[in-house]
N, C-alpha and C positions, 0 to 999 in steps of 0.2 A: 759321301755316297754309301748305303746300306749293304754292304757284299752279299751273294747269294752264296751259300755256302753246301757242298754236297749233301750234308744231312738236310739242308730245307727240301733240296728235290729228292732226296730218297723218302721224305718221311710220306709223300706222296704217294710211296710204292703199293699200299694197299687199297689204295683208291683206285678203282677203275677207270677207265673210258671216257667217259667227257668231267665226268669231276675229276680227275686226276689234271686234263687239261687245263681245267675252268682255274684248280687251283695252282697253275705253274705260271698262268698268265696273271692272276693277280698276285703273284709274288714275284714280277717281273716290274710290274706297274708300279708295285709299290716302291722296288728297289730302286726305279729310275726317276720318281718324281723328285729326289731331291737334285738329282743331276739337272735336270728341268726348270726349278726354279733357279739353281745358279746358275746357268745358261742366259737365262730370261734376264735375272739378277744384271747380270756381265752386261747381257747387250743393253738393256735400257740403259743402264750408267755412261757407258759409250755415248748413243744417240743424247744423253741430258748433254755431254760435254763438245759435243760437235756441233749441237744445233744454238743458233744466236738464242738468248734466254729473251728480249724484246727489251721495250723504255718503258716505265711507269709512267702514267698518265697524273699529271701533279690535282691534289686537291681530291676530294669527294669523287666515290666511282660514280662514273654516269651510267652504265650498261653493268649489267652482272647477268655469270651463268653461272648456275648451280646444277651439276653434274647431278644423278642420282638412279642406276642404272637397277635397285630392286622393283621387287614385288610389291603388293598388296600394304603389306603390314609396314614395312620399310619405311614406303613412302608418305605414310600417314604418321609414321613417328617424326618425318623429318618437318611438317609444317607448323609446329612450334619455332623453331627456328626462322620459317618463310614469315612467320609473323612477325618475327623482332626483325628480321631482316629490313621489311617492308616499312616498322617503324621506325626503325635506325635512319632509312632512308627514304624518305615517302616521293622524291623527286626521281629515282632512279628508273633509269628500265629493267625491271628482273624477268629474265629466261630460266626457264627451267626447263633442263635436258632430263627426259625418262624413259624407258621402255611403253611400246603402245599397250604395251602389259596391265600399265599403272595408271591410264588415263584417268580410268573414272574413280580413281583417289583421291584426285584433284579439282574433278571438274567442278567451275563455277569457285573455283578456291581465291578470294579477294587478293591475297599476298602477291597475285603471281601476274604479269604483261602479256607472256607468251611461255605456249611450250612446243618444244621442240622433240619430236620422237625419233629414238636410234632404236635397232635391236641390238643392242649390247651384246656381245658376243659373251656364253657365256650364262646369258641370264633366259635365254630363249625358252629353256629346257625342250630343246631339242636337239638331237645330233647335227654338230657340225657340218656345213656344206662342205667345206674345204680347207686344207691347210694353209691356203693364201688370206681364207674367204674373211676374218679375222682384221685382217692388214688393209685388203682392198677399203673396206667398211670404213677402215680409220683412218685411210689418207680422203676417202670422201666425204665426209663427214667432219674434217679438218678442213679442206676447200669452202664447207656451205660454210661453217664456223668463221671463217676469216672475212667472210663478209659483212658478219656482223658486228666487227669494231668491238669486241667485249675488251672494257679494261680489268676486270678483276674475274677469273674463274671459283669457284668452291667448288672443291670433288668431297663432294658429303658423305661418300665410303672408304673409311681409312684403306681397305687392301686395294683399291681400284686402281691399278698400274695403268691400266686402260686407258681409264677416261682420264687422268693428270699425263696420259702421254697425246691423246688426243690437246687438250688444252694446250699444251707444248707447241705441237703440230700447228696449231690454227696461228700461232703468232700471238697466244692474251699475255700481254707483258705480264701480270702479277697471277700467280696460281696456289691458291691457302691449300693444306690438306693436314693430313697426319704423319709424320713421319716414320712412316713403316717402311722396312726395308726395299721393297720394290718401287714406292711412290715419291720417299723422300728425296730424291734426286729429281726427281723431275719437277720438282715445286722452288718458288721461290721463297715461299714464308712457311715451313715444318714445324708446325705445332706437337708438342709432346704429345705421345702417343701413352693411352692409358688402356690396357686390354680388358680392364675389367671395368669400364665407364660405360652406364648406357648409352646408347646411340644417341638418343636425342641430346643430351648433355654435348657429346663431342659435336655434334651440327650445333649447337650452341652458343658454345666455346669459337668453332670457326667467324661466326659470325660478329663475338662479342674481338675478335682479335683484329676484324675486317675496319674495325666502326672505335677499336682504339681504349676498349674497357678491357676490365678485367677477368680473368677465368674464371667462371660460376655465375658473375656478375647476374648477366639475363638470364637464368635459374632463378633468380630473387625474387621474380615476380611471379612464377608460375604460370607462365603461358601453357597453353591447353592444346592439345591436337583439334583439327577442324573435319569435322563431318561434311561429305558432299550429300548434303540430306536440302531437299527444296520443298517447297508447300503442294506440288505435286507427290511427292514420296511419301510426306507426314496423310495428305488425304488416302493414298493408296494403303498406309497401315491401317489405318483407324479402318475401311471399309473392306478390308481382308480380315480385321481382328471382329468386324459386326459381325461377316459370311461365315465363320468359325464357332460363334454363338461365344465370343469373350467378352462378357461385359466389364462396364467400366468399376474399378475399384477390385477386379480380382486377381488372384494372385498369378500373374505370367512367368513362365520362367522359359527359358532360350538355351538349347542345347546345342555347341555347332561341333560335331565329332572330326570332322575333316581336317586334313592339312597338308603341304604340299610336298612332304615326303613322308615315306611309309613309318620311316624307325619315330617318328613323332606321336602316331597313332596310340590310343588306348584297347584293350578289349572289348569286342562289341558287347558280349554279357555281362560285363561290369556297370556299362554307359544304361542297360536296359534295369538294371538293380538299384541305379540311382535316380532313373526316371518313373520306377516301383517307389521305390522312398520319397520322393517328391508329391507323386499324386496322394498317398498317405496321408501328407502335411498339409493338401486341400490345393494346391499349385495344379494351375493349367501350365502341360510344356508342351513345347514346341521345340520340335528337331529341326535344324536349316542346312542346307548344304547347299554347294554348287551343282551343276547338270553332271557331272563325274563322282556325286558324291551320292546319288541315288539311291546306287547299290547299297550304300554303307548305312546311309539314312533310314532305308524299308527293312535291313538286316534288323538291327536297334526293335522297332517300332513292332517287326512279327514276333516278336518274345516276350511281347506282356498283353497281360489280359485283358489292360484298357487302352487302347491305342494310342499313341500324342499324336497330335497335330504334326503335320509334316509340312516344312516347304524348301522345297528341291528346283533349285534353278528357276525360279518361277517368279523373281524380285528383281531389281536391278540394282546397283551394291549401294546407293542412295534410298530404296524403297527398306534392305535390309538393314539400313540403318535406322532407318525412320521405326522400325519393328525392333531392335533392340531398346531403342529409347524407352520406349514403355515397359521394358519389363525390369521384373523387378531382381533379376538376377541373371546373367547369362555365364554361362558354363561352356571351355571347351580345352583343347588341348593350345599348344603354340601353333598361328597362323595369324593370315590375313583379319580373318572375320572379327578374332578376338578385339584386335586393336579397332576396330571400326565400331564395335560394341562398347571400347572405352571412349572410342571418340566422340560417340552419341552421348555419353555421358552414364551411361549404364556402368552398375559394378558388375564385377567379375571377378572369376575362380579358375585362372589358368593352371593347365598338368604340364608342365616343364620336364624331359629328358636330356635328348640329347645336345639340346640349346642352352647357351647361357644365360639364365633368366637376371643376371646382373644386368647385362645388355639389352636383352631384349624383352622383359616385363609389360606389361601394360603402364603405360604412364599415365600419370594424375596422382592423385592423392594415395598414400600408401592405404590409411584405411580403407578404398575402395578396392584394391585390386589386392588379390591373392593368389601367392603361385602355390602350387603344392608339387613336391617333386619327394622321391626315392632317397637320393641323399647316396646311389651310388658311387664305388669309387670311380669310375671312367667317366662318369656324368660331370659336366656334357664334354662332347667331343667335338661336337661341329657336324656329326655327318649324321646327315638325313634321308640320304637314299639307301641305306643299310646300317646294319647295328658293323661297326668293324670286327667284333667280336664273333660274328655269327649267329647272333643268337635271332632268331623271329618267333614271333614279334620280340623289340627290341626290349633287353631286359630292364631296363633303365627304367621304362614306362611300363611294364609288367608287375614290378614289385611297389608299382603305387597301387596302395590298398582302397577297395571301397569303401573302407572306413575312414580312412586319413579325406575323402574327398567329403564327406557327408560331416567329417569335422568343422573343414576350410567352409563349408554350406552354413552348417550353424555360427563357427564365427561369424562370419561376412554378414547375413541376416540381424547380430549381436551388434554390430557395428552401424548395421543402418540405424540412420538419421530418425 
């Protein structure tokens, strides 16, 4: 545990009034989070050793659930994996548990039998109902699970204590994950944990462990993320890109500034200085965001002399797929959108801060995907809702140059096919 020591709250002393506050309470929070996880740490270990672990079901799983409690982007990295899964085992039933967050990441996704929707506690971003509210969820949610006879679970997020304690809970004799210190107790097969493995690699790996090959193995082939993009969504581009006056054969380019915390964010007069260098270069762009992304979208778009295209909430994240696929470059910071853009098959030029672009990159082909980042020392950190440092906007993503991005522009265009 981090001690709080008098000079932390004195040095407070010239702070006034509610910052003086503001900073006594987050040097409280921070000192007690480590007590928190070993609290938490303790008692799952306890419940792993009190609760029966089940019987293994002998021979091929017949039923599989695959836990998967993110976002957007998340969830679309993981269905490389729902593919070898599905091919490993074409007879099985595969469930897949997600937030109704992530629906339409999947929707119409071949791989999958059934999905099942929790609000994972957690993942809501919203404030907590309650201190029980957490527990009640997941002994309910262990009840509907147990009637589904699953013989093997996969928690596809190494730190999810949650959802491998849930899978506990329901009774799935066999439970694969990562073994990180909050989860690997509760699983019966802990796979080495690599903190610096993409994600999809690790959903990978689980699956290539489930089916009895070896680590990397299903990597070898290069399975692809899968776009929920229908011949509805590809008509909806094509006749949104006519209304626009885009004809075919010219040069499109896709800007999406948004993402789901602020310390991710770039400058908006920067994003407007390389959507100035674009049209230069003869490029029709197009900014996209979501309905909360408006603001951020028309900020960009009022600061230059020839307006881009904008489309703000106005697609559904299959129509925005189907509008990435044609263009010929899309551009944004880390988020959902990017990977949806790689899933289309479109290249890209991700701005990486305080995320770990080891982890979380755009997958597919290296030559296609490009991250560009700062190269700070604290980068990344993990936290998205605030630079930890204080700085706003996050400095991490501040000291990536408009230059360094209009470099990663001409590689990438160098690179194309």
């Amino acid at each position: 545990m981090v001690a709080i020591g008098a000079a932390d709250w004195n040095a407070a002393a010239g702070i006034s009034g509610r910052r003086r506050r503001r900073r006594a309470c987050r040097l409280w929070r921070d000192s007690a989070s480590p007590m928190r996880r070993l609290i938490r740490l303790l008692s799952l270990r306890l419940v792993a050793a009190l609760l029966p672990q089940g019987r293994r079901a002998p021979g091929h799983p017949q039923r599989v659930l695959v836990i998967k409690p993110d976002h957007l982007g998340d969830v679309l990295l993981l269905t490389p994996a729902l593919q070898a899964l599905r091919a490993a085992l074409p007879d099985a039933r595969l469930t897949l548990m997600i937030g109704p967050w992530s629906a339409d990441a999947v929707r119409g996704n071949p791989s999958i039998d059934a999905l099942l929707f929790c609000a994972f506690p957690g993942f809501t971003r919203k404030p907590k109902p309650s201190l029980f509210q957490p527990y009640s969820l997941l002994l309910r949610m262990a009840m509907l699970l147990r009637a589904g006879k699953y013989d093997v679970a996969l928690i596809a997020r190494d730190d999810h204590w949650w959802g491998a304690l849930l899978a506990l809970l329901a009774g799935i004799p066999r439970r694969i994950g990562h073994n990180t210190p909050e989860v690997g107790g509760l699983l019966t097969d802990a796979l080495p944990f690599d903190p610096s493995a993409h994600v999809t690699i690790q959903a990978l790996n689980l699956v290539a462990y489930l089916i009895g090959k070896k680590p990397h193995s299903l990597q070898q082939a290069s399975p692809q993320m899968t776009a929920p993009i229908t011949s509805e969504d590809e008509q909806w581009a094509d006749d949104w890109l006519a209304a626009h006056g885009c004809r075919d054969g010219g040069r499109l380019v896709a800007i999406h500034p948004g993402a789901g915390g602020p310390a991710k964010l770039w400058i908006v007069a920067r994003w407007a200085m390389i959507v100035d260098a674009l049209h230069a270069q003869g490029c029709t762009v197009v900014l996209t965001g979501g309905p909360q992304e408006y603001t951020l979208v028309q900020a960009i778009g009022s600061r230059l002399p020839q307006p881009p295209l904008t489309l703000s909430g106005e697609a559904t994240l299959g129509a925005l797929a189907a509008l990435y696929r044609r263009c010929e470059l899309v551009l944004g910071v880390d988020s959902g959108p990017m990977h949806l853009a790689a899933a289309a098959g479109a290249r890209t030029v991700v701005l990486f801060g305080p995320i770990d672009h080891r982890r979380f990159a755009s997958w597919g082909a290296p030559e296609r995907h490009t991250v560009v980042r700062s190269g700070l020392w604290c980068s990344p950190c993990s936290v998205v809702d605030r630079c930890p440092r204080g700085t706003s906007p996050a400095e991490c993503m501040t000291t990536i140059s408009v230059q360094q991005v209009l470099g990663a522009i001409d590689g990438a265009n160098r690179a194309a096919p």
